[in-house]
N, C-alpha and C positions, 0 to 999 in steps of 0.2 A: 152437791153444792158445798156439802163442808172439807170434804177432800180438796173441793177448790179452794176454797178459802186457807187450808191448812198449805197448799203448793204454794200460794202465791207468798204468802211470809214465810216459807221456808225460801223462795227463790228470791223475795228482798230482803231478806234479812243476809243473805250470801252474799246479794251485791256490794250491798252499803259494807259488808265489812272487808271488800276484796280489793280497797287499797294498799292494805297489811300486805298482801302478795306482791303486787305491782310495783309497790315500791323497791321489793325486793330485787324484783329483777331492773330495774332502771338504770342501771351502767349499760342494757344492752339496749340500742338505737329502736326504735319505735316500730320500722318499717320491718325489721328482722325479725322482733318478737310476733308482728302481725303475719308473715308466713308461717314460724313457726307453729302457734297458735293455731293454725288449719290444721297440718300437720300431725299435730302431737294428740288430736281431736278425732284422728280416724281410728288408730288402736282400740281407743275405749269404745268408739260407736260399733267396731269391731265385734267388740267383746262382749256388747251388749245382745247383735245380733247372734253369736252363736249360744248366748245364755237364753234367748227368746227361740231359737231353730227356726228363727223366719225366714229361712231362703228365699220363697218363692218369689216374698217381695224384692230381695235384693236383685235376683236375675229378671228379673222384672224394670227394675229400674238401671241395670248396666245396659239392656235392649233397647230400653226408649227412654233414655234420659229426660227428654221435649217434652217428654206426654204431662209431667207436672211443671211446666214453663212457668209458673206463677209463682214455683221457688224460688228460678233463676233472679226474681227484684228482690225477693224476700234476701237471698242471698249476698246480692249487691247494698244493702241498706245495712245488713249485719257486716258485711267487712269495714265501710265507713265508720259505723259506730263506733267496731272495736280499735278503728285506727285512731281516731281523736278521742278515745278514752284514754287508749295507751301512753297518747302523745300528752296528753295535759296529767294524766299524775307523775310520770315521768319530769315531765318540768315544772311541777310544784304550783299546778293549777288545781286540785285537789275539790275546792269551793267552787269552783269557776264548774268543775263538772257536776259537782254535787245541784249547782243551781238549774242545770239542763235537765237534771231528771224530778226540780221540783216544778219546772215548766212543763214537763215532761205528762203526767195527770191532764191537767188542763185541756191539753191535745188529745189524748186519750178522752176525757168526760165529752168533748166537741163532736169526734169519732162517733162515740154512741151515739151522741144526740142525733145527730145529723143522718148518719149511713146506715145505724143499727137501727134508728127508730126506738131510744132506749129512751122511759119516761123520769126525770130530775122531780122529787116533790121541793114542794118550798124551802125549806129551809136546805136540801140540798141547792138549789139555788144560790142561795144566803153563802156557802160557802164555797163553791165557784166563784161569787163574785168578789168575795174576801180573797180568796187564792190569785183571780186575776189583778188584784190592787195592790198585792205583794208583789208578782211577778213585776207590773210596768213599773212600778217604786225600783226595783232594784235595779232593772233596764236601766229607766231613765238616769238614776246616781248610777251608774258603773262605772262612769269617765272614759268607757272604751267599746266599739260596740261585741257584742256578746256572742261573737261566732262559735265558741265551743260548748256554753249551752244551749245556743240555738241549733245545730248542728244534730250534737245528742239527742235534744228532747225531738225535733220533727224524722229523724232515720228510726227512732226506738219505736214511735206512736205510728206511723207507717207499717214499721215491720211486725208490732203487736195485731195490727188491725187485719193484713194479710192472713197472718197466722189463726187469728181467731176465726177467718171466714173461709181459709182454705181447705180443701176436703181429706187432708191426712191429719191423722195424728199427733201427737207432741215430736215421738221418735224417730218417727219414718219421714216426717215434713224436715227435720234437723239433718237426718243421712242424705237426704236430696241438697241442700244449701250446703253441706261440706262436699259432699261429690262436684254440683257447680265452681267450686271456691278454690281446687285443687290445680286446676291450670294456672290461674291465677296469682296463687300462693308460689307456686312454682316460677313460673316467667320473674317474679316480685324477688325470689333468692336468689333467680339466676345472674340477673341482672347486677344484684346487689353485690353478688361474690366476685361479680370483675373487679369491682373496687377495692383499691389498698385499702379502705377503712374499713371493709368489712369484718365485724367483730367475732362473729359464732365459732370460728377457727383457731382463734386466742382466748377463749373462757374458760376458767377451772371447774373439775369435776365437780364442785358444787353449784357452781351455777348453773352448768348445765342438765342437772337434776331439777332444779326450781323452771328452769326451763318446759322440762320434760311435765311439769304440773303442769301446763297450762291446757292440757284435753279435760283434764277434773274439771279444773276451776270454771272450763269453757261452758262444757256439758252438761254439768248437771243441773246447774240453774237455770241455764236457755230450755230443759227438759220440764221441769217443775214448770217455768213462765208458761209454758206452749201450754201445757195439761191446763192450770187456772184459768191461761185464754180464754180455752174451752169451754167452761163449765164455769162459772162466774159473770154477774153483768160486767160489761167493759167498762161503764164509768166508774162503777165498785171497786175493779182493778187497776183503777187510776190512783187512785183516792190511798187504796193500802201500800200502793208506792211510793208514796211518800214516807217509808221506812229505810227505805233504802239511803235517798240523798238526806236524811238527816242524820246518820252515822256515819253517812261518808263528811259529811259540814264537821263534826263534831271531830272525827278526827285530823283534817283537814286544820282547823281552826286550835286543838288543843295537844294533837300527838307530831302535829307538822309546822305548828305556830308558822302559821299562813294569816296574812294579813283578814283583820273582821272590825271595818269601821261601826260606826252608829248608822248610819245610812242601810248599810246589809242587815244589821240586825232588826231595824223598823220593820225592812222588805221582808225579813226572813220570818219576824211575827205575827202576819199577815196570815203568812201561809201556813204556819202552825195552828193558829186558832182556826182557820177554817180546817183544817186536819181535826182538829178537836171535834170541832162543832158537827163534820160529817160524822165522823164514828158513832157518836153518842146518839145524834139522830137514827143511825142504820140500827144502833142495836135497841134504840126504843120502838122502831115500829114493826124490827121483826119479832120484839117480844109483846108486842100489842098484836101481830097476827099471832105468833101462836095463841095466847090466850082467847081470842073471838073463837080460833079454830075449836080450843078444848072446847069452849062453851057452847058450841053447834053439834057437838056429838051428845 
């Protein structure tokens, strides 16, 4: 359990700060970076494999790709995602995504309730419903409706829920949605490269080095997420994601001076104190269980 809990703010704490990347690469067109991004994601899963000597699974899975078909959605949910991620910090929506993944919990905590059968005490309640009073607050003021966080938060809480109830692993579930993702990625440059705009043939060797990151930056925290899935309640891993879209807001709002009226910041207070309010409850009644537990021995 603590290994999970350590994955999963290792893996939002990567997110929320991997606008600093992104932005980096944003002269290159959104669709281009999303093939590459497959791409550049098999080396390392490559690499990982021959440091594990796990053959057996890979020819395993070049035989019968079908036999884990349950990737293939998994797969289609993760390319969505990373396409409207890429696409709104790319154009200086920054907040606009940050808000998707503070929706993003909510749908997660639902998840549990509903499919996992996962039990909310009260005052986790109490901050569900503070989180849901932020979220429609900010909906309702947004003046536009909210396709890019809406988008974000129901493909991530979809594909968190797959992963948590599918029968592989963090690694071996991740080298099945890149093996799926590879024609795709492919058809997606080919297509692109007919085009006179197409950019990846005109980039200098340094961009196309920050390029060449983007199997890291893919990798290792879709690896860490998958592991926490695992081994953590799913509403718990709602709750500590909300790490993530606050240092994505934060620098959105202060290193991108991205528009943050009074109305966002109401919405955005909401959801903070119910972030408060869960943590401090989690870590009082699992130190009220240990202590019962010392007392029983």
């Amino acid at each position: 359990m603590n290994k999970g809990y350590l994955a999963a703010f290792a893996a939002y704490l990567w997110w929320g700060l991997s606008p600093i990347y992104w932005k980096i690469i944003a002269p290159v067109p959104a669709l281009e970076v999303l093939g590459l991004r497959v791409f550049w994601a098999i080396p390392f899963i490559a690499l990982v494999f021959l440091v594990k000597k796990n053959f057996a699974f890979f020819i395993t899975l070049v035989k019968s790709p079908w036999k884990y078909k349950i990737y293939f959605l998994s797969a289609m949910l993760l390319m969505t995602n990373w396409f409207v991620w890429i696409w709104s910090i790319s154009n200086g929506y920054v907040v606009d995504a940050s808000l998707g993944y503070f929706i993003n919990p909510l749908l997660n905590v639902v998840i549990g309730v509903i499919f996992l059968h996962e039990q909310l005490r009260r005052v986790q309640w109490l901050s569900l419903i503070l989180a849901l009073a932020g979220v429609l607050y900010l909906a309702f003021n947004y003046g536009k409706f909210p396709w890019i966080a809406l988008t974000l938060a129901t493909t991530f809480a979809l594909y968190g829920y797959i992963r948590k109830t599918a029968s592989l692993g963090s690694f071996h579930g991740l080298s099945i949605e890149v093996l799926y993702l590879i024609l795709p990625a492919t058809l997606l440059l080919y297509i692109l490269g007919q085009s006179p705009d197409f950019t990846l043939l005109h980039q200098n060797p340094e961009m196309h080095f920050w390029l060449s990151m983007t199997g890291i930056v893919t990798v290792v925290p879709l690896l860490t997420f998958a592991y926490a899935a695992r081994k953590i309640p799913y509403s718990t891993l709602g709750f500590i994601q909300y790490i993530a879209p606050t240092l994505q807001f934060l620098l959105g709002v202060f290193a991108y001076n991205e528009e943050f009226n009074t109305q966002r910041l109401m919405g955005f207070s909401f959801i903070w104190l119910a972030l408060v309010i869960y943590t401090f409850e989690n870590i009082y009644y699992r130190n009220k269980k240990r202590a019962a537990y010392k007392a029983a021995l």
